[in-house]
PAKOL-16775 format. One record per residue: x, y, z of N, C-alpha, C in turn; residue number from 0; residue in three letters. Coordinates in steps of 0.2 Angstrom, whole numbers, plus 2048, in hexadecimal, padded with zeros to 3 digits. Atoms other than C-alpha are relative to their C-alpha. Example, Ala and Ser with C-alpha at 12.3 -4.5 7.8 and 13.67 -1.06 7.14 Angstrom:
! residues 2
> neast; nnorth; nup; caeast; canorth; caup; ceast; cnorth; cup; n; res
> 804; 7FA; 800; 83E; 7EA; 827; 804; 806; 800; 0; ALA
> 7FC; 7FA; 7FF; 844; 7FB; 824; 7FC; 805; 803; 1; SER
This chain:
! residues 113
> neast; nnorth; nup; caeast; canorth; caup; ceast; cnorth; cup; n; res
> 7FB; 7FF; 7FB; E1F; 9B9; 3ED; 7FD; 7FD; 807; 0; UNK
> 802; 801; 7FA; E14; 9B6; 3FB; 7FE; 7F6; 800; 1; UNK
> 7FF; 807; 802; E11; 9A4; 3F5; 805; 7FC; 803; 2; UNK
> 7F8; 802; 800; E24; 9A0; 3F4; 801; 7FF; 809; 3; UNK
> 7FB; 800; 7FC; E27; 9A7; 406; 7FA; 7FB; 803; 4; UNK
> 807; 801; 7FC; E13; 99E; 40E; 804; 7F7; 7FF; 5; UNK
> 7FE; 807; 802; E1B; 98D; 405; 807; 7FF; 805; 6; UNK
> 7F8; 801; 7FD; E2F; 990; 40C; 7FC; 7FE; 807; 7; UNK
> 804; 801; 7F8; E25; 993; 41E; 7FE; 7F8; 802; 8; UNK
> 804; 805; 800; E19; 984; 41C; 805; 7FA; 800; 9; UNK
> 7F7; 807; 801; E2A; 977; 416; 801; 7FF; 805; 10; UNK
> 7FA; 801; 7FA; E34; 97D; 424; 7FD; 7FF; 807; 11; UNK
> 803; 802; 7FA; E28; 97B; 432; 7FF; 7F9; 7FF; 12; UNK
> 803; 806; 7FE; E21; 96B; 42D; 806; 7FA; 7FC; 13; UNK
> 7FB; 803; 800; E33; 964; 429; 802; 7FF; 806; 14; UNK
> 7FE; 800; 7F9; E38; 968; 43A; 7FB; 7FD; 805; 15; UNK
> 806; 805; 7FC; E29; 961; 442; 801; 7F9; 7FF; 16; UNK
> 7FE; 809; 802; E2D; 951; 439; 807; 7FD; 803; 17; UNK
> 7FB; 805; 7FF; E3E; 94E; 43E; 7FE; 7FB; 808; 18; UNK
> 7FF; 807; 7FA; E42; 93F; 44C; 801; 805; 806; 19; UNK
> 800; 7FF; 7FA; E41; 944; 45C; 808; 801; 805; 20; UNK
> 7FB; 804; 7FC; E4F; 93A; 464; 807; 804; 7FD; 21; UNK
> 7FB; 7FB; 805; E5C; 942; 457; 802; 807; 800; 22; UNK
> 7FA; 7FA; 7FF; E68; 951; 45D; 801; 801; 7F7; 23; UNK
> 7FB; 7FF; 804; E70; 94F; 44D; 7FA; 803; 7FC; 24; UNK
> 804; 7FD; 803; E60; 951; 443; 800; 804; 801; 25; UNK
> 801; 7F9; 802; E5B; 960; 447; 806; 806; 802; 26; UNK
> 7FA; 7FD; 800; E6D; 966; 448; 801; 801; 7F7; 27; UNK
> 800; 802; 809; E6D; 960; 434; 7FB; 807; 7FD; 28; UNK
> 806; 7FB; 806; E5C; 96A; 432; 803; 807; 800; 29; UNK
> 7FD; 7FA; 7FF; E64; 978; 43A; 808; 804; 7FB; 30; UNK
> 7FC; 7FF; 805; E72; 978; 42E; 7FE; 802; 7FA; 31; UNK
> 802; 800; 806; E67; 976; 420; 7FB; 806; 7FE; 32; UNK
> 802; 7F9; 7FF; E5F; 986; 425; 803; 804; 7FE; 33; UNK
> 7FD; 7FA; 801; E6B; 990; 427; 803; 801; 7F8; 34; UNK
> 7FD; 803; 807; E73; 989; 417; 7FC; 805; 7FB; 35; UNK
> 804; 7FC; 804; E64; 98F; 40E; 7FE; 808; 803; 36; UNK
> 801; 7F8; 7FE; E62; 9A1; 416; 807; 802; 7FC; 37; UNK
> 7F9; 7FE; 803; E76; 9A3; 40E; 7FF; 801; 7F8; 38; UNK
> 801; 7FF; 807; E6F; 99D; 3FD; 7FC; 805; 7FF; 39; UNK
> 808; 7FB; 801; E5E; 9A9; 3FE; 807; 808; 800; 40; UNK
> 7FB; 7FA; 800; E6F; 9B7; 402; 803; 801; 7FB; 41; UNK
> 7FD; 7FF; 807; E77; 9B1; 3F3; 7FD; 802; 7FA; 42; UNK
> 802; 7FE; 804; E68; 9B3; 3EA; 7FE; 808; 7FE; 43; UNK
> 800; 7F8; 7FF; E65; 9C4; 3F0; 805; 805; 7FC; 44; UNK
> 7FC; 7FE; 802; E75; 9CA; 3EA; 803; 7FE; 7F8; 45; UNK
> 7FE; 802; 808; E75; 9C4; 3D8; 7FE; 806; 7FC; 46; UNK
> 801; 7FB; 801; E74; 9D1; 3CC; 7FE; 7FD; 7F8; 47; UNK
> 802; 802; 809; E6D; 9CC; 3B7; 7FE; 805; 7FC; 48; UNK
> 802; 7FE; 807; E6A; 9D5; 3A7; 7FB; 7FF; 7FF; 49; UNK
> 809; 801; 804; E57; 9D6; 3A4; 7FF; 803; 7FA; 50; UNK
> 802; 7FE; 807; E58; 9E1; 395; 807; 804; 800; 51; UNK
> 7FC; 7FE; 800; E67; 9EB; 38E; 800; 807; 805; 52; UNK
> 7FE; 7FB; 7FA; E63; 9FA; 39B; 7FC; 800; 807; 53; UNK
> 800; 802; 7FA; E5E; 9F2; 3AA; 802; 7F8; 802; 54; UNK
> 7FC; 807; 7FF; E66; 9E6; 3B5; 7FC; 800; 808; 55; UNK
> 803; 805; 7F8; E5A; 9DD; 3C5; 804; 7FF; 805; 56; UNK
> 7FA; 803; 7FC; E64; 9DA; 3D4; 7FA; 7FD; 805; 57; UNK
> 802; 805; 7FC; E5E; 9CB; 3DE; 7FB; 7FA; 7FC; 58; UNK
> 804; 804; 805; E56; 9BB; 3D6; 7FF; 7FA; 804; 59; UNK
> 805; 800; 807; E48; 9B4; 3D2; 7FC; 809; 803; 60; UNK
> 803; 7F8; 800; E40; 9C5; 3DB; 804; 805; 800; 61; UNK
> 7FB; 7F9; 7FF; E4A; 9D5; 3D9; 7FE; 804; 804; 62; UNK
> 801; 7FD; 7FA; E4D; 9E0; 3E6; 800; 807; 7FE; 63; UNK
> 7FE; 7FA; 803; E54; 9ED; 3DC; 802; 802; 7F9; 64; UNK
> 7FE; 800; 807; E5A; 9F4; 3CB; 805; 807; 7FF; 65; UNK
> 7FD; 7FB; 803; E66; 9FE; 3C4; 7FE; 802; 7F5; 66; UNK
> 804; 800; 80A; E62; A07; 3B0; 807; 802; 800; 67; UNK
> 7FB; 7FB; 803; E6D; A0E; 3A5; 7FE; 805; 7FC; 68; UNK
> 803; 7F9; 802; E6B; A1F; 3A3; 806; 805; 7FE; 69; UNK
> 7F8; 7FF; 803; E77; A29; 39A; 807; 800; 800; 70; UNK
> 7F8; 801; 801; E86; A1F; 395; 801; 7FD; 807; 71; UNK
> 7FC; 803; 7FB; E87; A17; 3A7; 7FB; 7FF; 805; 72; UNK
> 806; 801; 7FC; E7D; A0E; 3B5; 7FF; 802; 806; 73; UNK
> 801; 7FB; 7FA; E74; A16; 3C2; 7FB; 7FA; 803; 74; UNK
> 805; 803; 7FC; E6D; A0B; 3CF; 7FB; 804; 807; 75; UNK
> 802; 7FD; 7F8; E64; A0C; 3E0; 7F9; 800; 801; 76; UNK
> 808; 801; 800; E51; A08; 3D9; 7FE; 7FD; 802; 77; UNK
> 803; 802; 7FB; E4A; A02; 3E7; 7F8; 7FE; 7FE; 78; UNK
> 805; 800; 802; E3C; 9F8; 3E3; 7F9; 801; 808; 79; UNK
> 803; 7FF; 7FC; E2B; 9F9; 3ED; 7FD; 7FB; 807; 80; UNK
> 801; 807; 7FD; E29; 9E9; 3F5; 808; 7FD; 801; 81; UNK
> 7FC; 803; 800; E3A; 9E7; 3F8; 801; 7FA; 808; 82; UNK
> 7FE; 807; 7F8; E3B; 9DE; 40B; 7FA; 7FB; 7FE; 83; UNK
> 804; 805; 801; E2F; 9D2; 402; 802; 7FD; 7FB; 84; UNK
> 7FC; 803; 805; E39; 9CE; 3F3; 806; 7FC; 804; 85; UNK
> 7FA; 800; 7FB; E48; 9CC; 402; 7FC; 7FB; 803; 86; UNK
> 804; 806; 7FC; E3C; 9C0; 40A; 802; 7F8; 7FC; 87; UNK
> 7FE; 804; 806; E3A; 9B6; 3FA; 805; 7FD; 7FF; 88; UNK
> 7F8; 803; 806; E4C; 9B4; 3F3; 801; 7FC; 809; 89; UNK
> 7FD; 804; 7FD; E4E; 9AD; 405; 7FB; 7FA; 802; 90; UNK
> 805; 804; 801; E3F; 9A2; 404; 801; 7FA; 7FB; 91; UNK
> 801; 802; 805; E44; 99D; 3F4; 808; 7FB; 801; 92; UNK
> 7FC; 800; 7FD; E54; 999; 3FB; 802; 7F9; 803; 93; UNK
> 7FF; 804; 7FB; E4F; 98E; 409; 7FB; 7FB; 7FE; 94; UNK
> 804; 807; 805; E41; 984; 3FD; 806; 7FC; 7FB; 95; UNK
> 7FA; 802; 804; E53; 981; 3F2; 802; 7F9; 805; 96; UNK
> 7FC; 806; 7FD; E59; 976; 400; 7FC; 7FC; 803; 97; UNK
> 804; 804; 7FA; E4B; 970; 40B; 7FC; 7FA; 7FA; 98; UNK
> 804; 804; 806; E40; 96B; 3FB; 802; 7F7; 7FE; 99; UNK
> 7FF; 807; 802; E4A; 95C; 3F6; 800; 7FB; 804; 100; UNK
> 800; 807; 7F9; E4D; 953; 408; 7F7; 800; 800; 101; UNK
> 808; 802; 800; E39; 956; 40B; 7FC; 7FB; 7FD; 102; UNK
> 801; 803; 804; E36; 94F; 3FA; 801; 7F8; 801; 103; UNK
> 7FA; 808; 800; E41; 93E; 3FD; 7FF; 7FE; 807; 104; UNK
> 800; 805; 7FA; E3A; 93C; 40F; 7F8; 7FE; 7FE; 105; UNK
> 807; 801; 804; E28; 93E; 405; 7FF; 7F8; 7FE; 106; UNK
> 800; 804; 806; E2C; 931; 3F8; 801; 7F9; 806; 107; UNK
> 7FF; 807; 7FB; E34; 923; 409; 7F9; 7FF; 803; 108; UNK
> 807; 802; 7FC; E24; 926; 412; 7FA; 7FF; 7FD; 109; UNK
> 804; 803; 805; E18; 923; 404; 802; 7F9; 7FE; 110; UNK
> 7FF; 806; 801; E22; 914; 3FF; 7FE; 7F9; 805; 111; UNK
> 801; 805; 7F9; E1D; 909; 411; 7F8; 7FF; 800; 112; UNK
């Protein structure tokens, strides 16, 4: 986890540091593409999956929480112990989903020169 968020941090600072100067629009774009990815990192938060027939993770790829099944019906509200760092994560992981690829493809132009 601490990887995940040390990498999202390290992206987004030295994406933004890279943009053009002269360009409103650009970091108008990066700020979009920001925010963009804090919504994804919300959506991943809030997914909920089947890991085994009596327990279901809520938030992916780190879980935040978990509900079991325990007599005939699920009981949530298991908070795990590292949760505001799992909630870091999924929004980490979130904002690597969107920055990743433009980073990547300004990588690839400026190697090719």
């Amino acid at each position: 986890m601490l990887g995940v968020i040390a990498l999202a941090v390290w992206l987004v600072q030295s994406a933004g540091r890279s943009l053009p100067q002269p360009g409103r629009w650009w970091r108008m774009t990066f700020g979009v593409l920001i925010f963009a990815g804090l919504l994804l990192g919300c959506g991943l938060i809030a997914v909920t999956y089947k890991e085994s027939p009596t327990v279901r993770p809520s938030g992916y790829p780190f879980p935040i929480a978990a509900a079991v099944f325990l007599d005939g019906r699920w009981q949530g509200g298991l908070i795990y112990r590292y949760m505001w760092l799992s909630v870091l994560a999924d929004f980490a992981v979130g904002l690597l989903a969107l920055i990743t690829p433009f980073r990547l493809a300004r990588w690839l132009v400026i190697s090719r020169k």
